[in-house]
C-alpha positions as CSV (number, residue, x, y, z in Angstrom):
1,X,-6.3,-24.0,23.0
2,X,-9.6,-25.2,21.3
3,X,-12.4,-22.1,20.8
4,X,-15.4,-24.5,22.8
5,X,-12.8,-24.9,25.8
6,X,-11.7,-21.3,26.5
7,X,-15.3,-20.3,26.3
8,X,-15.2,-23.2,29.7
9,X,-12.9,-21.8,31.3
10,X,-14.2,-18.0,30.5
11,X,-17.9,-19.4,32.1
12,X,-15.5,-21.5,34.8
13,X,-14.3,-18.2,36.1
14,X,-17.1,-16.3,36.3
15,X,-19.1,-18.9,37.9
16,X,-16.4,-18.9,40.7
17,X,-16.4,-14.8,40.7
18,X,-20.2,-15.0,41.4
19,X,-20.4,-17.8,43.7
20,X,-17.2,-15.9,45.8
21,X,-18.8,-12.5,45.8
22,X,-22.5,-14.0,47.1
23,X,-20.6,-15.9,49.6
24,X,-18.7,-12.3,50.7
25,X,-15.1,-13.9,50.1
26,X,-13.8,-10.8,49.1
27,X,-10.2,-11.5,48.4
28,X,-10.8,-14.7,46.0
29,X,-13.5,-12.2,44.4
30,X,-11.0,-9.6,44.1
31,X,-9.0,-12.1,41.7
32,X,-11.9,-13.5,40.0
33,X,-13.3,-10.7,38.7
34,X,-10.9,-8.4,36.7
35,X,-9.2,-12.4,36.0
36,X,-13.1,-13.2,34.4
37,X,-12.8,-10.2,32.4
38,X,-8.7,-10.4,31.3
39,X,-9.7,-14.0,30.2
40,X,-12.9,-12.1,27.7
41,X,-9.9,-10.2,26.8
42,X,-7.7,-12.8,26.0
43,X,-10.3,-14.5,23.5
44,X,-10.0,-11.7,21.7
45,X,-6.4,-11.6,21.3
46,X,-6.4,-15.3,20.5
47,X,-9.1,-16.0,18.5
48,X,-10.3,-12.5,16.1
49,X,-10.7,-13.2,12.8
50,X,-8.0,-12.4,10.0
51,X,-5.3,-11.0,13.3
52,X,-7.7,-7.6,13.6
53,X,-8.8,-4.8,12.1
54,X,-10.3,-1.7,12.8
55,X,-13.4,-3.1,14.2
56,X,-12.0,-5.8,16.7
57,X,-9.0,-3.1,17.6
58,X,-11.7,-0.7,19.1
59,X,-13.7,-3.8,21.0
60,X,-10.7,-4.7,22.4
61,X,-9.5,-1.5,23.6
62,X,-12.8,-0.8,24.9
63,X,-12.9,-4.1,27.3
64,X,-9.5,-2.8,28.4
65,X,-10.9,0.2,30.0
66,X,-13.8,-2.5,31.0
67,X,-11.1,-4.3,32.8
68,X,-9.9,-1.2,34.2
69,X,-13.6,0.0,35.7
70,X,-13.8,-3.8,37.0
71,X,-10.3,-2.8,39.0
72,X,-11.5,0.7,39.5
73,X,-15.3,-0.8,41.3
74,X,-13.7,-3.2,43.6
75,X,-13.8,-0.5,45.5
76,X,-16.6,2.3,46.3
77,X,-14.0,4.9,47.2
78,X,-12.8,4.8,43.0
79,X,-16.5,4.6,41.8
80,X,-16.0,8.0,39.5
81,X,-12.9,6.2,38.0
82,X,-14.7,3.3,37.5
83,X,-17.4,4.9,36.0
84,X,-15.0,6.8,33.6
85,X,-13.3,3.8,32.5
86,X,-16.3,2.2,31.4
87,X,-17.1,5.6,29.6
88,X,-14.3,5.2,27.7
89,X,-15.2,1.9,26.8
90,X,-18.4,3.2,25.7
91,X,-17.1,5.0,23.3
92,X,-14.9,2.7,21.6
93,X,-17.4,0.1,21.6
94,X,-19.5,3.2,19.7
95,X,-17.0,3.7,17.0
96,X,-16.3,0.0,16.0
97,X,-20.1,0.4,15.6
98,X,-20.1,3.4,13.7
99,X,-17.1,2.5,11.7
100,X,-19.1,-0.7,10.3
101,X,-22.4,0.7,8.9
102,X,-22.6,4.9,9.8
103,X,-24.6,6.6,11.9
104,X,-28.2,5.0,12.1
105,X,-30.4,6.5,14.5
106,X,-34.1,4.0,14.0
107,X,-37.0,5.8,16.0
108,X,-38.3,2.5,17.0
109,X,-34.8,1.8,18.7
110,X,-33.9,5.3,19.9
111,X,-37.2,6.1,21.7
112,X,-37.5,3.3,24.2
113,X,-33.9,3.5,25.0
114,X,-34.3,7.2,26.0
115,X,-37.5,6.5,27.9
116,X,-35.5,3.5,29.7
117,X,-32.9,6.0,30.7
118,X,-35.0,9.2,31.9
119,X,-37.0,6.6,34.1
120,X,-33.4,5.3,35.4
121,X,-32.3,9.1,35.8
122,X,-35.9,9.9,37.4
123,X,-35.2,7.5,39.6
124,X,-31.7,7.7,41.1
125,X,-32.0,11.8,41.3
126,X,-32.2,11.6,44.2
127,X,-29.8,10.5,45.6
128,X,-27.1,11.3,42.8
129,X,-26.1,14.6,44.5
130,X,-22.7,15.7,42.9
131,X,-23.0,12.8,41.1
132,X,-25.4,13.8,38.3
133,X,-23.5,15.3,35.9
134,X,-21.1,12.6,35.6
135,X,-24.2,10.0,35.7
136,X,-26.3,11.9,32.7
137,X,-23.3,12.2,30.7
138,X,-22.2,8.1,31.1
139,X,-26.1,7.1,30.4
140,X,-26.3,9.7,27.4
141,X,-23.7,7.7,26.1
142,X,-24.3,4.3,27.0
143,X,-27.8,5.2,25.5
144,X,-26.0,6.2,22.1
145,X,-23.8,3.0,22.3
146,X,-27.1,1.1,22.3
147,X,-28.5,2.3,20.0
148,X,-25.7,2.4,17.1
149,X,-25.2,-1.1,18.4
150,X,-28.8,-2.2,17.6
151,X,-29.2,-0.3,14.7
152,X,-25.8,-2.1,13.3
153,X,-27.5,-5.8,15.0
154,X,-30.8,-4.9,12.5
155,X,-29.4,-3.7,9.0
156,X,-26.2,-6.0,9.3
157,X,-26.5,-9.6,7.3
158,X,-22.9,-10.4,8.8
159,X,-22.7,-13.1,11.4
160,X,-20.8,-11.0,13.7
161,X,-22.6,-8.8,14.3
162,X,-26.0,-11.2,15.0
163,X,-25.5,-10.7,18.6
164,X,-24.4,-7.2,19.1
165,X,-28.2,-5.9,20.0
166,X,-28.5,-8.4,23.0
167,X,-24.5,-7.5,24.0
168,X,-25.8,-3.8,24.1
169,X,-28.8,-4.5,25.8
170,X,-27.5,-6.6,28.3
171,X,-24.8,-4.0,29.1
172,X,-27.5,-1.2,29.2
173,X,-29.3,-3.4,32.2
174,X,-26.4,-4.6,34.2
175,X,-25.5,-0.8,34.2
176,X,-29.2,-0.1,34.7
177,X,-29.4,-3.0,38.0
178,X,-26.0,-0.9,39.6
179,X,-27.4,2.1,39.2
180,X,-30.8,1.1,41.0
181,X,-28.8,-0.6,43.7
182,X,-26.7,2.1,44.4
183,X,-28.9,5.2,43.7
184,X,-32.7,3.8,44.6
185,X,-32.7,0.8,46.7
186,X,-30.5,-2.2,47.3
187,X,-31.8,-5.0,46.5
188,X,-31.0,-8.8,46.8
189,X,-28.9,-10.8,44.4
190,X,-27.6,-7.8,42.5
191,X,-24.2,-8.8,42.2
192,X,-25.3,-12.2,40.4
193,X,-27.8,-10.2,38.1
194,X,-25.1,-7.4,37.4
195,X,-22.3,-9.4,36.9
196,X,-23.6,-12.2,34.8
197,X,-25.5,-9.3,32.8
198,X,-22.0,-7.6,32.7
199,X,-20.4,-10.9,31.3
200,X,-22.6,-11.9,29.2
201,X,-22.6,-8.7,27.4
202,X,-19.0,-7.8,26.6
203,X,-18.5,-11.8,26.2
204,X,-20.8,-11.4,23.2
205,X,-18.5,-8.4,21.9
206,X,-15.4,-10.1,22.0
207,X,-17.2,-13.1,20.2
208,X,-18.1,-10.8,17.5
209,X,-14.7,-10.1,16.8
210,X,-13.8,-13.9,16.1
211,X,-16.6,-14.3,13.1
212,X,-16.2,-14.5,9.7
213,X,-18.4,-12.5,7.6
């Protein structure tokens, strides 16, 4: 299949998982949304330049365990899985970062993000409960994720990796938005915001894979 049309159906289906989910038809968004996120997958698989390597194996194990937290969330009763799932993903996403360029750690990048996330934590205290360890230690890493993945954005001249700082950023908020909806207050049209956030973001790291150079 041609690059341009599975990037169609990729924004077919999550168009579809939004529109099902705002409209509360919970079984058709129980297919959508790991089927939006196996698709993000697939592009990987079918498209990553030169058959793999070590970068595009750790992005694509890490939207595994994504796909695995999507499966995990569909229910509030398996949020803890879910959110260790995606903390897994974390990680590897961290590694193909750190495997490209080293460990960079930019002041200018490092500080905001940290300030982002002790307002989020500030915030949801609260109401965390038992809760807070496992929430500090998924921000301290999504945090660290971030910022590698910025840091590789800014001293990287290759075309994959132009749009890794708005893939981390975007993941940092849609994490952000859930956490704020489930910890602070509840607020309206958070499952558009999170999700196309969420898509957005790891549609970008799978893209990356599938660049030359």
């Amino acid at each position: 299949m041609n690059k341009k049309l599975f990037h169609g159906l990729i924004l077919v289906s999550a168009l579809l998982a939004i529109a099902v989910d705002f409209f509360e038809y919970k079984t058709l968004f129980f297919f959508f949304k790991p089927l939006t996120t196996a698709l993000i997958i697939l592009l990987v698989f079918c498209f990553r330049y030169g058959g793999g390597n070590s970068y595009s194996n750790s992005i694509l194990m890490g939207l595994f365990f994504c796909l695995a937290g999507d499966v995990f969330l569909l229910s509030s009763d398996f949020f803890v899985y879910g959110l260790g799932s995606f903390l897994i993903g974390h990680l590897l996403f961290l590694k193909a970062f750190v495997k490209e360029r080293g460990w960079y750690f930019p002041l200018e990048v490092g500080i905001p993000l940290i300030l982002f996330g002790g307002v989020l934590l500030w915030l949801s205290y609260p109401n965390l409960e038992r809760l807070f360890i496992p929430v500090v230690l998924y921000m301290s890493v999504i945090i660290l994720m971030s910022w590698q993945g910025i840091a590789l954005n800014r001293h990287s001249s290759q075309k994959a990796f132009q749009s890794i700082g708005l893939a981390v950023t975007l993941f940092l908020l849609s994490d952000a938005l859930i956490a704020l909806d489930k910890f602070y207050f509840s607020f309206s049209f958070s499952g558009l915001l999170v999700l196309s956030t969420y898509w957005t973001a790891i549609f970008l790291l799978a893209e990356s894979t599938t660049l030359k150079g």
